[in-house]
N, C-alpha and C positions, 0 to 999 in steps of 0.2 A: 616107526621105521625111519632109518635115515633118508634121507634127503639132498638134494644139489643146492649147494648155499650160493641161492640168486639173488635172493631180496636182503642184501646189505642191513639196511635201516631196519627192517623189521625184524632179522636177528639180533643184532644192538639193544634192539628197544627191549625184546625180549630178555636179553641176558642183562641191561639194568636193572628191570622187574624184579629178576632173579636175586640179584648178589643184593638189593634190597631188602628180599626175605630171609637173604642167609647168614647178615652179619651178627646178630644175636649169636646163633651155631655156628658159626664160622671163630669167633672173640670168644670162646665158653666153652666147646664143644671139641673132643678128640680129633685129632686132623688123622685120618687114617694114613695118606701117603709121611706126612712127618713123623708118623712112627712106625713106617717102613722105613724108611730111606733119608730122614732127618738127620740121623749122625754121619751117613756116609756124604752128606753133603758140607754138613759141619767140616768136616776132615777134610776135605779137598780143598775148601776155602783156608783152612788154616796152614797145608801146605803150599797153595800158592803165595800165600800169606807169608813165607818164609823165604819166597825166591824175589818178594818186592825189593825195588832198590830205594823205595820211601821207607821211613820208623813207621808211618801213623799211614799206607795206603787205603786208597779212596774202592768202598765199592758201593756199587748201585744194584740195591735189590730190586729189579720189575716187576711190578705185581706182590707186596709183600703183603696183603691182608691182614691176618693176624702177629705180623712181624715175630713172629715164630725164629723166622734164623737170626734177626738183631739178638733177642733174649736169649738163644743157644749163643752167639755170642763173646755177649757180655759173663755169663757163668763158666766160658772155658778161659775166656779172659784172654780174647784177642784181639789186638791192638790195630784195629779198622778205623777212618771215618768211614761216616755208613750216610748211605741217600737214599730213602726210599720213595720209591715211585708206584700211585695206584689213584685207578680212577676212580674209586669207590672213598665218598666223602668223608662216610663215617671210620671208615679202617684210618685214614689219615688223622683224623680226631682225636682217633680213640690212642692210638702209638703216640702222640705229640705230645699227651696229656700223661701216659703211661711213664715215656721216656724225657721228659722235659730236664730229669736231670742228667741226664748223658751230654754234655755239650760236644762231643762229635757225631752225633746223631740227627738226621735232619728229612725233615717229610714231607713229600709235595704231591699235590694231586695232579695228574699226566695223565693222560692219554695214549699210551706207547702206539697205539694205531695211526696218530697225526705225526708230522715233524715234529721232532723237538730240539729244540738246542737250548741244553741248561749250563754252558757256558762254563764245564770241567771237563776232566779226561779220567777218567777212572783207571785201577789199574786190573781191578776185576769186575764184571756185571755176570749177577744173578738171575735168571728165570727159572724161578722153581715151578713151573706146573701151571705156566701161564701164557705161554705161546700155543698153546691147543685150543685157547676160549677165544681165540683170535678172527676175525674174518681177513685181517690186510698184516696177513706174516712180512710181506716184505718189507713193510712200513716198520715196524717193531723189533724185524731183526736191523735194518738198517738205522735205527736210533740206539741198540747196542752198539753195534759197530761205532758211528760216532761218537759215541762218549768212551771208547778205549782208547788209551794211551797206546803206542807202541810197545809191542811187548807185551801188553794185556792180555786179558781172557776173559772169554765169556763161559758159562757152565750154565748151560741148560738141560733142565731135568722133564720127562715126560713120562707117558706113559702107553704101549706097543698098541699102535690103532688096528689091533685085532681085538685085544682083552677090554679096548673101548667097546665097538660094538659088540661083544658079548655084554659087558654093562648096560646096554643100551634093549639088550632083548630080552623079553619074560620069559622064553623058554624055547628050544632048540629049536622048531619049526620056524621061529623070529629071528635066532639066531641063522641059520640058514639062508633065510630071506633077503638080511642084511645083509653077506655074502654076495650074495646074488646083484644085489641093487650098487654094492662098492664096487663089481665090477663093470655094472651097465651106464651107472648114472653119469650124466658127464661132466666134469669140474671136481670143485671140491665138496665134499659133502659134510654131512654134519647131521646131529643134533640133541636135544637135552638131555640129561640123563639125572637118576635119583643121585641122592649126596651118600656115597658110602658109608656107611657108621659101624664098619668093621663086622658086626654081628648080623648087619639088617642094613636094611636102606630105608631110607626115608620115604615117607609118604606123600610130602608134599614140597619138600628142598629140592631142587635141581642146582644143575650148570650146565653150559654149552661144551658139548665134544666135538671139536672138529676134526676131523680123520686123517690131518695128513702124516705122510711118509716120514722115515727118516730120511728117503731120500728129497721131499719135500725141504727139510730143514737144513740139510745139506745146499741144496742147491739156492736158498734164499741168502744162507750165510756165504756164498761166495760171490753170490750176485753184489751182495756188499761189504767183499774185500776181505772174509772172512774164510781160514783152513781150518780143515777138521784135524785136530790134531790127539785123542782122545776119544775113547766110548766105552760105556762100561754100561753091562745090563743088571737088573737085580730082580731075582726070581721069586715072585708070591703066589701060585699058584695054588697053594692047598685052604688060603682065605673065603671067604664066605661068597665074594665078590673077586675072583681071581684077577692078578695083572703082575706081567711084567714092566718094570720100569727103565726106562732109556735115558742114560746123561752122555753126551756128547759134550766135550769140549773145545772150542773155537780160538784162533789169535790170527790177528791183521795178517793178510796176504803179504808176504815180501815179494816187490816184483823187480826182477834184476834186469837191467840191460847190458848193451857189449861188454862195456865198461866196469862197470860196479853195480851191487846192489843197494 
């Protein structure tokens, strides 16, 4: 049953553990949300991709694991440098080694939960499906924000913290329950959930679900200087594992005075 995510560290420690067990399936294994929602994501990058005022602009994938959008890509053949960021050692390894001949492709192990400053501006940043494993959204959204250029965009992709906790319950009584506890419990809530594998879920793979809003990610992105400028939902409900999914689009607050802005 979900939970109020009080104990910082020991959800950390836990969703380490995790992404530990799941890089094998995670590098090898069907990404269910990338083959729901993988080309629509493709495709908005490749449109903003055409309003840059750079030849070769800069994006920062957050959280790219199996570097799944660099590879989509490379095969539609468009002309990004690419930064990927991910705390997970082996995903960094494994991509560096993958793409070592891409020379505008480049990989770093991050913490998007800590400061970062890596010392570019990007003119787009990606979160595909990685701001929900999150305990310190403000920190992460605020390290996108930083690393945009004016003008930039952020495109983060989710998925609707209802069809979360329905993933999250064995069967309607649970699911009910959940309900019940999302409206009582106080803060933010959370917790793990099996790995969808499209037909079936896993027996023993999780990840961390944290439940917030969209209005949750609305209000973290303007806390740091970010408009919602975009949303777009994408309906899967008749899958084995139902979910709606959520991309919200973001670019730097313009703030005007008397004068000019």
């Amino acid at each position: 049953m979900i939970r109020s995510l009080t104990d910082i560290k020991e959800f950390q420690r836990r969703r380490a553990l995790a992404w530990a067990r799941n890089v094998e399936y995670w590098l090898n294994g069907p990404l269910r949300h990338v083959e729901d929602v993988g080309g629509y994501i493709v495709e908005r990058v490749k449109d903003i991709g055409r309003q840059a005022d750079a030849p070769r602009p800069l994006l920062i994938d957050m959280g790219f694991g199996s570097a799944w959008l660099l590879k989509a890509m490379l095969e539609s053949g468009l002309k990004y440098s690419y930064l990927g960021l991910d705390a997970v050692e082996q995903f960094v390894w494994r991509a560096s080694r993958t793409y070592q001949h891409v020379p505008d492709a480049k990989f770093l192990i991050a913490d998007v939960e800590t400061k970062l400053d890596l010392g570019v501006k990007a003119d787009l940043v990606v979160n595909a499906f990685n701001f929900f494993e999150l305990s310190e959204l403000g920190t992460a959204m605020g390290n996108a924000s930083r690393h945009l250029k004016p003008g930039g965009t952020l495109i983060m992709s989710t998925i609707d913290k209802t069809y979360l906790m329905l993933a999250l319950s064995k069967d309607w009584r649970d699911f009910f329950e959940n309900l019940r506890l999302y409206q009582e419990l106080p803060g933010v809530k959370y917790e793990f959930q099996k790995i969808d594998m499209d037909s079936h879920v896993s027996e023993t793979l999780e990840y961390p679900s944290v439940l917030y809003s969209a209005q949750d990610y609305i209000d973290a992105a303007k806390a740091s200087g970010l408009r919602l400028v975009a949303y777009k939902e994408h309906v899967f409900t008749g899958k084995f594992v139902p979910k709606i999914y959520l991309h919200l689009e973001f670019e730097i607050e313009i703030r005007c005075n008397l004068t000019a802005c």
